[in-house]
C-alpha positions in Angstrom: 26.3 -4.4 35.5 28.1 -2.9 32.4 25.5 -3.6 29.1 27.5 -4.7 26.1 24.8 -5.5 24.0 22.8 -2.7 22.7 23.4 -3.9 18.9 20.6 -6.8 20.2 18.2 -4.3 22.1 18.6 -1.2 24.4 18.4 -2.4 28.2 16.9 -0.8 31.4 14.4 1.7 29.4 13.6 5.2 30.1 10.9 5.1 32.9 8.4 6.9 30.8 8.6 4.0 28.1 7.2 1.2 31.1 4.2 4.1 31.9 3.7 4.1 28.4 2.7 0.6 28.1 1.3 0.6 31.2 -1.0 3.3 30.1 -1.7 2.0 27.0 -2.7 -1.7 28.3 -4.9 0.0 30.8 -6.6 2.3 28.3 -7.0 0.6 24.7 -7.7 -2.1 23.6 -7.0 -3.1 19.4 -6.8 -0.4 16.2 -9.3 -0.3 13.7 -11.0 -3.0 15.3 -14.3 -1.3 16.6 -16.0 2.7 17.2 -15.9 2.0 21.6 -13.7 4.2 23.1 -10.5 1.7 23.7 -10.3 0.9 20.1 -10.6 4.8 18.9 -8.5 6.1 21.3 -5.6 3.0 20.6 -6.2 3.9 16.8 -5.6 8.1 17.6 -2.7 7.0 19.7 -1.3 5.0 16.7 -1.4 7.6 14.1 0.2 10.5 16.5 2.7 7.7 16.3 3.1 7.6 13.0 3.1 11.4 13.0 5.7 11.2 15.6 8.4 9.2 13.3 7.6 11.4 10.6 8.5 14.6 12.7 11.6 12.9 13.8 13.0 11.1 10.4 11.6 14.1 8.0 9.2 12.1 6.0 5.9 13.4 4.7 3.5 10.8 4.8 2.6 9.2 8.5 -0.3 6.8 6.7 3.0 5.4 5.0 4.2 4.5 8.0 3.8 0.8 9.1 4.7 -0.8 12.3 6.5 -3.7 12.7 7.5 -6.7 15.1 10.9 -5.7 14.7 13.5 -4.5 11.7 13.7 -8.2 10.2 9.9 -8.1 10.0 10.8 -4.5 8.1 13.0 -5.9 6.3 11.3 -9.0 4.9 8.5 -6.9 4.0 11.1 -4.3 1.6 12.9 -6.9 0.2 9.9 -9.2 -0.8 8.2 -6.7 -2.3 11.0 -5.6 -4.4 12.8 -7.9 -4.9 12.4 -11.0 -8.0 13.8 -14.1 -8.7 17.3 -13.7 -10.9 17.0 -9.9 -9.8 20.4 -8.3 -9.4 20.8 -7.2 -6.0 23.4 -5.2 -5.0 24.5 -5.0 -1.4 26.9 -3.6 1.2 29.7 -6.4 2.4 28.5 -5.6 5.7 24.8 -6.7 5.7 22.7 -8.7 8.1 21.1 -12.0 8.0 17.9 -10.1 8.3 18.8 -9.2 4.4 20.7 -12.0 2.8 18.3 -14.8 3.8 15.3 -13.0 2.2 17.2 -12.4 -0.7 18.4 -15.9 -0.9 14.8 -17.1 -0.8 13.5 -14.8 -3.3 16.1 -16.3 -5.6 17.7 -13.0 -6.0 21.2 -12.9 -7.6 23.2 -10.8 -5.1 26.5 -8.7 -6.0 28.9 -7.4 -3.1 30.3 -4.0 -3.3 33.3 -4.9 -1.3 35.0 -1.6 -0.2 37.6 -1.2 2.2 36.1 -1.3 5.9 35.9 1.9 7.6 36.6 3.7 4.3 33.8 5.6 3.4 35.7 6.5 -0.5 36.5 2.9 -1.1 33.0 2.2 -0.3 31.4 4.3 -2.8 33.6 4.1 -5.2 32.0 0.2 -4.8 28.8 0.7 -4.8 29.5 3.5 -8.1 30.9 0.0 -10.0 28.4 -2.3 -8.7 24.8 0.0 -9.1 24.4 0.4 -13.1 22.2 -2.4 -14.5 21.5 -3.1 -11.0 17.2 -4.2 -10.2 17.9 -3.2 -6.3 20.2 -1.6 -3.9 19.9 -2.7 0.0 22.5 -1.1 2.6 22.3 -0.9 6.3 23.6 2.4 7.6 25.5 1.2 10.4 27.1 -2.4 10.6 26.1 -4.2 13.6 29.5 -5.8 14.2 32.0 -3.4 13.1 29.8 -0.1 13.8 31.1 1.2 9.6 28.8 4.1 9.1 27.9 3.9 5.5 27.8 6.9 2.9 23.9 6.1 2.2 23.1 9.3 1.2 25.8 9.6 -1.8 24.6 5.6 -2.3 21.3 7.2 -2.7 22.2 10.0 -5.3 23.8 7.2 -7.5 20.8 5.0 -7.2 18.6 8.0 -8.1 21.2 8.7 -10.9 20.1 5.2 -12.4 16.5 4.8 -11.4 17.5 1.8 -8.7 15.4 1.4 -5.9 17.3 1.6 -2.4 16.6 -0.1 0.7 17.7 1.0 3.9 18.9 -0.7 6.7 18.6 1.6 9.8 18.9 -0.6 12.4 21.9 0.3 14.2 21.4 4.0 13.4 17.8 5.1 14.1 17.3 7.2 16.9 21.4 7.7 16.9 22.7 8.8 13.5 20.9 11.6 11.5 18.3 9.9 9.1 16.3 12.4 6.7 14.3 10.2 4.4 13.3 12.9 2.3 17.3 12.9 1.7 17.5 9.6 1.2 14.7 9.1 -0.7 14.8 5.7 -0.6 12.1 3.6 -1.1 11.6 1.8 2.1 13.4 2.5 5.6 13.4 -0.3 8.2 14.1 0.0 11.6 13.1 -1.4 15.0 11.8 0.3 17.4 13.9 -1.1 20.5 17.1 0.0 19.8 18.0 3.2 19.8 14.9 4.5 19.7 14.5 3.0 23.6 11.1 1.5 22.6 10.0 -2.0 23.9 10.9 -5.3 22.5 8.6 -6.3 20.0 8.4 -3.2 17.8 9.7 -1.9 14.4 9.3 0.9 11.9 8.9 1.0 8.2 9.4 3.8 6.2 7.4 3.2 2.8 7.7 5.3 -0.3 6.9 2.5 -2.2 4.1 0.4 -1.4 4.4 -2.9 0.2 3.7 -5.5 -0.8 1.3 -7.9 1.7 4.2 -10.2 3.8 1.1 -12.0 5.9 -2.3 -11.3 4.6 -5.6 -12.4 4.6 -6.6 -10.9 0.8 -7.5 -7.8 -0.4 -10.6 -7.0 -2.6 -11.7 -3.7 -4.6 -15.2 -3.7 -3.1 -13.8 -4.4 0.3 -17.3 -5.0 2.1 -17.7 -8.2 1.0 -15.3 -11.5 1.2 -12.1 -10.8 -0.9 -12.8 -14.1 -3.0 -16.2 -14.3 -4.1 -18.4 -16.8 -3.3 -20.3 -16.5 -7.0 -20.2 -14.2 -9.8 -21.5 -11.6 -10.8 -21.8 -10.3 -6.7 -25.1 -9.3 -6.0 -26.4 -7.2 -2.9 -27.2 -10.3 -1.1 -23.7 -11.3 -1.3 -22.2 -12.9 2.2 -20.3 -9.9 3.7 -16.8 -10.1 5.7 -15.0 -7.0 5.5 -11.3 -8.0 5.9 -9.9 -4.3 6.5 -10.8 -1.7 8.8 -12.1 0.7 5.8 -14.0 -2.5 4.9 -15.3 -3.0 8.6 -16.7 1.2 8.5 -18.8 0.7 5.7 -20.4 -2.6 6.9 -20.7 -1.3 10.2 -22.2 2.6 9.0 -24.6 0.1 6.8 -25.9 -1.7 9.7 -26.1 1.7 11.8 -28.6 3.2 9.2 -30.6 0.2 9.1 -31.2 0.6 12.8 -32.2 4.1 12.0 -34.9 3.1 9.7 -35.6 0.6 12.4 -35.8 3.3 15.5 -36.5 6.5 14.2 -37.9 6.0 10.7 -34.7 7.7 8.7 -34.6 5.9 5.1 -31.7 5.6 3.5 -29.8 4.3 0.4 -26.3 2.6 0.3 -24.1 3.0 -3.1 -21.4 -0.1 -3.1 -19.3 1.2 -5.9 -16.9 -1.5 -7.4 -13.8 -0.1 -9.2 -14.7 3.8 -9.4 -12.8 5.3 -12.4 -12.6 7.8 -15.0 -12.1 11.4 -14.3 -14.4 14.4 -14.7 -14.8 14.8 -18.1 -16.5 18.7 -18.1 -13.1 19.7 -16.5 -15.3 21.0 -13.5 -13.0 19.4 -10.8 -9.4 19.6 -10.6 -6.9 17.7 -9.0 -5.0 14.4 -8.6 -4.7 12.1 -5.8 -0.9 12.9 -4.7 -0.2 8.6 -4.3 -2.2 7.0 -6.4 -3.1 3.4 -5.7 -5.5 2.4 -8.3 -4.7 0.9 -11.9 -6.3 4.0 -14.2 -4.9 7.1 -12.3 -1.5 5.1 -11.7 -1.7 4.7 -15.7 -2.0 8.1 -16.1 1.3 8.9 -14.1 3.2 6.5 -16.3 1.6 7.8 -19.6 2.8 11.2 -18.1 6.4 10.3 -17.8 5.9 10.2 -13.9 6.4 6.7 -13.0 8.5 4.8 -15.4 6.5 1.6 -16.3 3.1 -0.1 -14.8 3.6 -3.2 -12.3 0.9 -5.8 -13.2 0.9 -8.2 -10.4 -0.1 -11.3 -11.6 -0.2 -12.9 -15.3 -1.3 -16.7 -14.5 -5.0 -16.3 -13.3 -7.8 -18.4 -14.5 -9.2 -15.7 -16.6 -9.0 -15.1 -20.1 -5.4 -13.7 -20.5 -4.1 -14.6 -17.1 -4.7 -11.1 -15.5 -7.3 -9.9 -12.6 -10.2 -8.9 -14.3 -12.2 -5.8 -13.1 -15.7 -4.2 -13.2 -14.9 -0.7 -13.8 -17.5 2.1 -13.2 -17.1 5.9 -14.5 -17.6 8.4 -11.2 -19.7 10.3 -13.8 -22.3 7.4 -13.6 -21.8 7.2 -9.9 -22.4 10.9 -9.6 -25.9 10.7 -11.5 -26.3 7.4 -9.3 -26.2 9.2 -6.3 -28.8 11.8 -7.8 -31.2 9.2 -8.6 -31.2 7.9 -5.1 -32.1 11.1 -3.7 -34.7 11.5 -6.2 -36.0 8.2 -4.9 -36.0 8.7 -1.4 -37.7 12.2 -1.7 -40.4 10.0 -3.3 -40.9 8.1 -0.2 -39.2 4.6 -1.2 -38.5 2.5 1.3 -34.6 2.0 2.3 -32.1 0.1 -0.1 -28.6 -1.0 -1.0 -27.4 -0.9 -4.3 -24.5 -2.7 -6.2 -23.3 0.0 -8.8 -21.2 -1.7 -11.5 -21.3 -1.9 -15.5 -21.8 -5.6 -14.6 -18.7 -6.3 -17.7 -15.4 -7.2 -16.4 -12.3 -5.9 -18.0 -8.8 -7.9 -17.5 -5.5 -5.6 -16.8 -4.1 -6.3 -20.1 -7.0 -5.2 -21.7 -7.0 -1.9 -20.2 -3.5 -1.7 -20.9 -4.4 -2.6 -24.7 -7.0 0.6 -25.0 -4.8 2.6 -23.3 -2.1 2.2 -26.2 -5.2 2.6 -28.3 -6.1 6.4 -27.3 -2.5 7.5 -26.6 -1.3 5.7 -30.0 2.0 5.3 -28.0 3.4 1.6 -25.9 2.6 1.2 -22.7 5.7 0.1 -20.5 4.8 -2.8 -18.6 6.5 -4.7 -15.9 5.0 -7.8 -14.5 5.2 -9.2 -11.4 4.0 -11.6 -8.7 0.7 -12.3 -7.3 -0.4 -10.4 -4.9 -1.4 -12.6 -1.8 -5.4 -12.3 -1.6 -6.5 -10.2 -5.3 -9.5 -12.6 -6.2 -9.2 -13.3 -9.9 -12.6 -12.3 -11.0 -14.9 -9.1 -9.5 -18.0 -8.0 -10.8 -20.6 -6.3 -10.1 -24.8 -7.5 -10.6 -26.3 -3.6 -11.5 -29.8 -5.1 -12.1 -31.4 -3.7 -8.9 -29.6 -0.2 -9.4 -31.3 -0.4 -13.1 -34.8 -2.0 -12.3 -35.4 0.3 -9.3 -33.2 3.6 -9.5 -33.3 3.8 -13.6 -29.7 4.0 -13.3 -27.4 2.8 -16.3 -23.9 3.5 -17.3 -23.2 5.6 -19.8 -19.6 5.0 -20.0 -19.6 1.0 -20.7 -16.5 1.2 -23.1 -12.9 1.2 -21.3 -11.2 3.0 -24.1 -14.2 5.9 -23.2 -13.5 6.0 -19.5 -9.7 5.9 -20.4 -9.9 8.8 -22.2 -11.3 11.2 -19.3 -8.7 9.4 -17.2 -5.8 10.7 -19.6 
């Protein structure tokens, strides 16, 4: 049989692929879903993975990678997170389904650079006209009917030229044409991983620089040991638990594991649940940043910095008092002396404990934003966006046993305070 259709999926693998999944259904069982053997050997064999694609399409960060069902799955993901309703689009005139139909339901108004086929300059020069004033760039570097390889890497320089995120279609070219993300620096790469990369049906890659935004989610939460949306407010330490992430799941599970401890060899112990852990350290003793920040403060410092060019508040129509999530946030000087008074405690014999450590006051986004512009004296620039799936409205934290049996208060209680050791 001569195969003609490798644009749909690469036929009659390498043998070592079928040993692969052979192996692998014979050896693990899920990621992240348990400590036995299966699951910590499937989630080892998932990251060397991820370390893998990294090695082979020169980008930096393997916990940024994500697999996928397959490049549309990729795709969809990229395109909803980026892309708005009455955003201006700008894409190749050689794009997949797998692209216009997410943009089409995102209501995203979509402009063709229409170059010459198989003429890389007339291509360019269309993209060059189309990109200025553009909200997104999306452009597969191979067509899947014509086989035009694309310039994407001058595409990129001009979207870089004009601060225009770029999304890149690599589903014809991955494993085939050279793809350096660090070159392209775009800020998501999609491919599948049963093309030419001779992997099974069934499986796709996603480059992130960006973070994505949930496509099929169950909800995410700040303290993520308990139930994303909370049952009652403020949450207390006898609050239902269902971790809904594998982070989540470790804490619950390390929690339970000390308890039996106590239980079978008489080793106390005190659990901390922080809420939103914020500030910075004041004295100057400890340096550093976190090199991808994911929380609201320290990503407010990179914009106040010049580093990221506005703040993406997702969500301005919850039932709160200015429509935005609102937030318990704790100072990690407070959790610092908190840790000291649990020592102190245990040393004096006290039985085990868990303790909720919160300033019990919620603060909504905009809020924070407000005494940010109030200690730098200077706008914030602010971008909002859509919900993300899952973010309850309301999360804070009951202190009162922290206070009534550890002593333990917060000294920073003020935003604007905390703020300021941030910046």
């Amino acid at each position: 049989m001569i195969y003609l259709d490798s644009a749909a999926t690469s036929f009659l693998k390498p043998p070592g692929v079928k040993a692969a999944m052979m192996y692998a259904m014979d050896t693990m069982s899920s990621p992240g879903r348990g400590a036995y053997n299966a699951a910590m050997h499937a989630a080892d064999k998932v990251y060397e993975c991820r370390e893998l694609a990294c090695r082979l399409f020169n980008f930096d960060k393997p916990e940024h990678v994500v697999f996928t069902l397959n490049a549309t799955h990729a795709l969809n993901i990229a395109i909803k997170t980026l892309a708005r309703r009455e955003s201006r689009v700008v894409i190749s005139g050689y794009e997949h389904n797998s692209v216009t139909r997410p943009l089409r339901e995102a209501g995203a108004k979509v402009s063709v650079a229409a170059g010459r086929l198989f003429d890389r300059n007339s291509a360019l020069a269309a993209f060059e006209e189309k990109i200025p004033g553009a909200d997104l760039v999306v452009c597969n570097h191979v067509s899947n009917v014509f086989g035009f390889i694309q310039p994407v890497y001058e595409i990129s320089e001009i979207c870089s030229r004009f601060g225009v995120p770029l999304i890149i279609d690599a589903s014809q070219s991955a494993g085939i044409e050279e793809l350096d993300a660090e070159r392209l620096n775009a800020d998501f790469i999609a491919m599948p991983g049963h093309k030419g990369l001779l992997g099974p049906q069934g499986t796709g890659i996603l480059l992130c620089k960006a973070q994505p935004a949930p496509l099929i989610s169950g909800g995410t939460g700040s303290e993520s040991i308990i139930q994303s949306m909370p049952e009652y407010l403020p949450v207390d330490e006898k609050h239902p638990l269902n971790p809904i992430s594998f982070y989540g799941f470790t804490k619950q599970e390390t929690e339970r594991l000390m308890v039996w401890y106590d239980r079978l060899k008489g080793i106390r112990y005190t659990a901390l649940r922080y809420f939103n852990a914020a500030g910075y350290d004041a004295s100057g003793a400890v340096k550093g940043r976190d090199s991808n920040p994911q929380n609201l403060l320290p990503i407010i410092k990179e914009v106040v910095d010049g580093k990221r060019e506005c703040l993406q508040v997702f969500g301005d129509d919850y039932d709160t008092r200015d429509g935005t999530c609102v937030r318990d946030y704790v100072h990690v000087s407070d959790l610092a002396a908190a840790h000291v008074l649990a020592i102190k405690r245990l040393l004096e014999g006290r039985p085990s404990a868990i303790f909720n450590l919160g300033t019990s006051h919620g603060v909504t986004v905009r809020e924070v934003i407000a005494a940010t512009e109030r200690v730098t004296g200077k706008p914030l620039p602010v971008r909002f966006a859509e919900r993300r799936p899952g973010d309850p409205a309301v999360l804070v934290a009951a202190s009162n046993r922290a206070e009534a049996e550890l002593g333990w208060k917060p000294r920073y209680t003020l935003i604007d305070d905390i703020i300021r050791t941030e910046l």
